[in-house]
N, C-alpha and C positions, 0 to 999 in steps of 0.2 A: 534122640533126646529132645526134648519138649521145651520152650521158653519157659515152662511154668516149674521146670524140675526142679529141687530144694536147694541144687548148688549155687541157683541165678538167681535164688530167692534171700538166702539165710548166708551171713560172714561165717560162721562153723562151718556148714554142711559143705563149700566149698572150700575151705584149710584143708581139711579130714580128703575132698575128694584131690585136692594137690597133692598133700603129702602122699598121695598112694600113688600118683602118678612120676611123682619127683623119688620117693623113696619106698620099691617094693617092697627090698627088705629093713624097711628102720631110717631112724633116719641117720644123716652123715652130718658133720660139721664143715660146712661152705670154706672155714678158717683155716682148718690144719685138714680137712679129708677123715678125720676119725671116725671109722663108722659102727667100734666097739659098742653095742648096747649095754656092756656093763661101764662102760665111761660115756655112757651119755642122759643126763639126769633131766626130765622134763620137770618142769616147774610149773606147780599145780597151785600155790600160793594167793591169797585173794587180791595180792598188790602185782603180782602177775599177769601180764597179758595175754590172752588164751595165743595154745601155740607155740610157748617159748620153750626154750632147753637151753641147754646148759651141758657146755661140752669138758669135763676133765682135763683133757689132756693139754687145752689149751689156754683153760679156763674163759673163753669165750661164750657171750652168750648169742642165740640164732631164731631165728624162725626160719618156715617153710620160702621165705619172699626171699631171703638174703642172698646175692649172685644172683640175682633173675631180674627180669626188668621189670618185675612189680617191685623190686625194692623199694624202702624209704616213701610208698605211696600211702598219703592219705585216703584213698579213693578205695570203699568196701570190696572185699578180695569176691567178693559175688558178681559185683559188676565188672571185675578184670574177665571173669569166666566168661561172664553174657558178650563181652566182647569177642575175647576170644573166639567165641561158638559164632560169634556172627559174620565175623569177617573168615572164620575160617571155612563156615556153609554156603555163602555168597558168592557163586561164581564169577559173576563181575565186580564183586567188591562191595563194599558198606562205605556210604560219605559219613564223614564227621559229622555233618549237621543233624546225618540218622539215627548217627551214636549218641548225638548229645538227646536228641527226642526220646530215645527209646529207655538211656539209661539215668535219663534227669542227672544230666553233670552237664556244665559248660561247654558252649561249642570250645572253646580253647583247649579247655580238657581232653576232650573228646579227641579231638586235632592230635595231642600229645600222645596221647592213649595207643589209638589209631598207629603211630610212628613204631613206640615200641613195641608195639604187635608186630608190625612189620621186619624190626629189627630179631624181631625173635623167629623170625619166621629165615631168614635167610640161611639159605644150605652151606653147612663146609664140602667143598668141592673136591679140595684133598683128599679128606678121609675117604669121599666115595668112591673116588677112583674115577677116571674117565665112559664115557658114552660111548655105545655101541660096541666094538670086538667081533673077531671074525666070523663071518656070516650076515652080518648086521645092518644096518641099514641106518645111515647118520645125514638127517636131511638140514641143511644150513639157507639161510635167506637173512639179509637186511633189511631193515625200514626205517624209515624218518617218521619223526611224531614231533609234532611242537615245535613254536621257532624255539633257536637258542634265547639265553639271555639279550645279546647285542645280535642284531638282526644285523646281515653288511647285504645280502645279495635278496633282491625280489626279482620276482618273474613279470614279463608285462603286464599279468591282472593285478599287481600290488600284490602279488602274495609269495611269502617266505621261499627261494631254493632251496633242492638240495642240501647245498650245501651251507646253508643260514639255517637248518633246521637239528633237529636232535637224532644223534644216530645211532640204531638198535642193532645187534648182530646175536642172532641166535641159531641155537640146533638143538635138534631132536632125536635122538632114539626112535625110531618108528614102530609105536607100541610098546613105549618106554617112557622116557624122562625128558625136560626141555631145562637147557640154559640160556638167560638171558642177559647181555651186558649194556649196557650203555658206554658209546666209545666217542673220544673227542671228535672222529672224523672216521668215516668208514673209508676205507683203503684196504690197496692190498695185503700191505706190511700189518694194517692191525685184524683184518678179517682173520688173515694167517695167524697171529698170536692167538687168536679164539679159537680157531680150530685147532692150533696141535695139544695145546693143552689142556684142552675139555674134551678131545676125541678119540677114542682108537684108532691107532694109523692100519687096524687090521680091517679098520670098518670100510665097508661101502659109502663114497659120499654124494649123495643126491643135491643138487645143485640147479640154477637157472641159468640162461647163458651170460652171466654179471660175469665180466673179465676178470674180477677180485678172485672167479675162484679156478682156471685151468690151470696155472700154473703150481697152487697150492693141490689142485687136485691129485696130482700125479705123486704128492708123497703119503695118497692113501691108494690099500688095496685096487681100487678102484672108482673111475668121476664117473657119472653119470648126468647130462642136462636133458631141461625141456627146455626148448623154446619159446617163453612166451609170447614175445615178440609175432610171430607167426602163427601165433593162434593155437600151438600146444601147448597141454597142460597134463596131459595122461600117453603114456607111451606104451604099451605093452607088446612084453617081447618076452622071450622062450621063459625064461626060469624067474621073471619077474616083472615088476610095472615099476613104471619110470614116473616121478614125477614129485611135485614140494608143497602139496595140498595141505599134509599134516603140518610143519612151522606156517603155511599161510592161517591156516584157522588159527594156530596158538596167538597168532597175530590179531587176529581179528578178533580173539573173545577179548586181549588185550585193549586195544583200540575202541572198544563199543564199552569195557568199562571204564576208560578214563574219559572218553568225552559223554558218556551216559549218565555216569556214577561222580565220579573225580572230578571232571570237566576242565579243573587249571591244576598245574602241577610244574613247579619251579624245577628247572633243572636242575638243583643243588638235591633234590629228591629222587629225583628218576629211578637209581638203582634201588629205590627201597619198595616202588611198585613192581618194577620187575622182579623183587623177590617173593612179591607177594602173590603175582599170577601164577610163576613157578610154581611155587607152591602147591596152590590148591592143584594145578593141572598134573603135578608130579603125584599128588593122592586124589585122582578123579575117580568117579563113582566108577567109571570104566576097567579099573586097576581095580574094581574090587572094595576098596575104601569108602565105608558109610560118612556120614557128618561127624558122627561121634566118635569116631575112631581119627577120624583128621583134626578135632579139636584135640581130642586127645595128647596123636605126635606133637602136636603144636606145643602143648603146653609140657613135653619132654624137651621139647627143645631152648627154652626161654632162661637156661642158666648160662652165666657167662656173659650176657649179652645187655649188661647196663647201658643203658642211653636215658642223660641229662638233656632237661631242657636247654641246656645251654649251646649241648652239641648238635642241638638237630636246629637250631637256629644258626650256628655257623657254619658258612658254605664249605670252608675247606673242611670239616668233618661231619658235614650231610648227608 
């Protein structure tokens, strides 16, 4: 798909391409679920605003935006797309400053925009069901990014600890899917909350020698380390290769787009760029997934998922 296609251009030509995406067969009523086409009446009227209907059963009326985080926006549903498509093609990411250049809105706007893309972007974990399953191959690692808000511990160069810093715990599927959390403190006890319940306990877990993970190892199939400490990073032995390359890159594409792209990023935020690296890495060109097909999911995914400016400015619901 092309910047210049008619959806990024024309408010119609992108309704028309939402609603096919949001409703294959017809459309539904966001209020009651009715998705009766003889009780759902569009209004074609010239006091009318292109788009609306008019649902029977609950005598509500809807557009395509209603339960989605374009709701209630002023901002042409062309440029929600152009966004979408942009941050959904950008492997390291799109700054607000780029969005506000490229889509003529305010950097504030943009800033906001930007947010609930992200929010809409974020995977239910439930429904998918856990990572890896026997056979499989489930590689986990932590990392620090960023001081905390309140810095307490430096290192003799003046610069943030461990443990004064923000802490990542993620795993991957090898040739599969990546989760990523933002946790108050990496630890045993929370490392383990992230693995049992994002993992198959049938899976294989690939590991380094971090202490957070032998004792949790041992209630999967099977722990596997590398030492990196000693200079390993690849192991190969009979029926497979040992080692935690794959969450180290998911890492590192992460890390090179937030101090590349992002560059500051409040912690009251954190989990909303890790949903959004997820994302694109979970539909990578590798999985087979074009651009336009990953804008696409995206914009299947964007119902339910309201986010106010109010709430993305307050920290307990950031």
């Amino acid at each position: 798909m092309k910047l210049d296609s008619p959806i990024f251009q024309d408010a119609d030509a992108a309704r028309i391409h939402l609603e096919a995406q949001r409703w294959p067969h017809g459309p539904n009523c966001p209020h009651c679920g009715n998705a009766n086409p003889d009780r759902i009446t569009k209004m074609e009227g010239k006091a009318h605003r292109p788009g609306l209907y008019n649902c029977m059963e609950c005598r509500e009326q809807f557009t395509v935006t209603v339960g989605t985080v374009f709701e209630r926006s002023k901002i042409a549903l062309n440029k929600w797309l152009l966004a979408t498509f942009l941050m959904a093609s950008s492997k390291k990411g799109m700054s607000a400053h780029q969005l506000h250049r490229m889509l003529g809105v305010t950097y504030k706007t943009a800033w906001f925009m930007a947010h609930r893309i992200r929010e809409a972007m974020k995977e239910d974990v439930k429904s998918s069901g856990p990572l890896g399953g026997e056979g499989k191959i489930v590689e986990a690692d932590e990392t620090y990014f960023g001081p905390k808000d309140t810095i307490k511990k430096r290192t003799i160069r003046g610069k943030p600890a461990n443990s004064s810093k923000r802490s990542i715990v993620a795993l991957v599927e090898r040739g599969g899917k990546v989760r990523s959390f933002h946790v108050e403190r990496a630890t045993k006890a929370s490392v383990r909350d992230v693995l049992v319940r994002n993992a198959d306990r049938k899976s294989t877990l690939m590991t380094d020698e971090s202490n957070f993970y032998p004792i949790t190892g041992k209630e999967f199939a099977d722990h596997a380390t590398v030492k990196h400490t000693g200079g390993e990073y690849v192991r190969y032995e009979a029926d497979r290769i040992v080692h935690t390359n794959t969450i180290e890159n998911v890492f590192s594409v992460f890390k090179r787009g937030m101090v590349g792209v992002y560059q500051h990023c409040g912690e009251a935020h954190l989990h909303r760029y890790l949903s959004e690296f997820d994302f694109r890495y979970n539909r990578r060109t590798a999985l087979g997934v074009t651009d336009t097909e990953r804008h696409d999911q995206l914009l299947a995914m964007i119902e339910g998922k309201r986010l106010t400016y109010r709430r993305i400015g307050e920290a307990g619901d950031a």
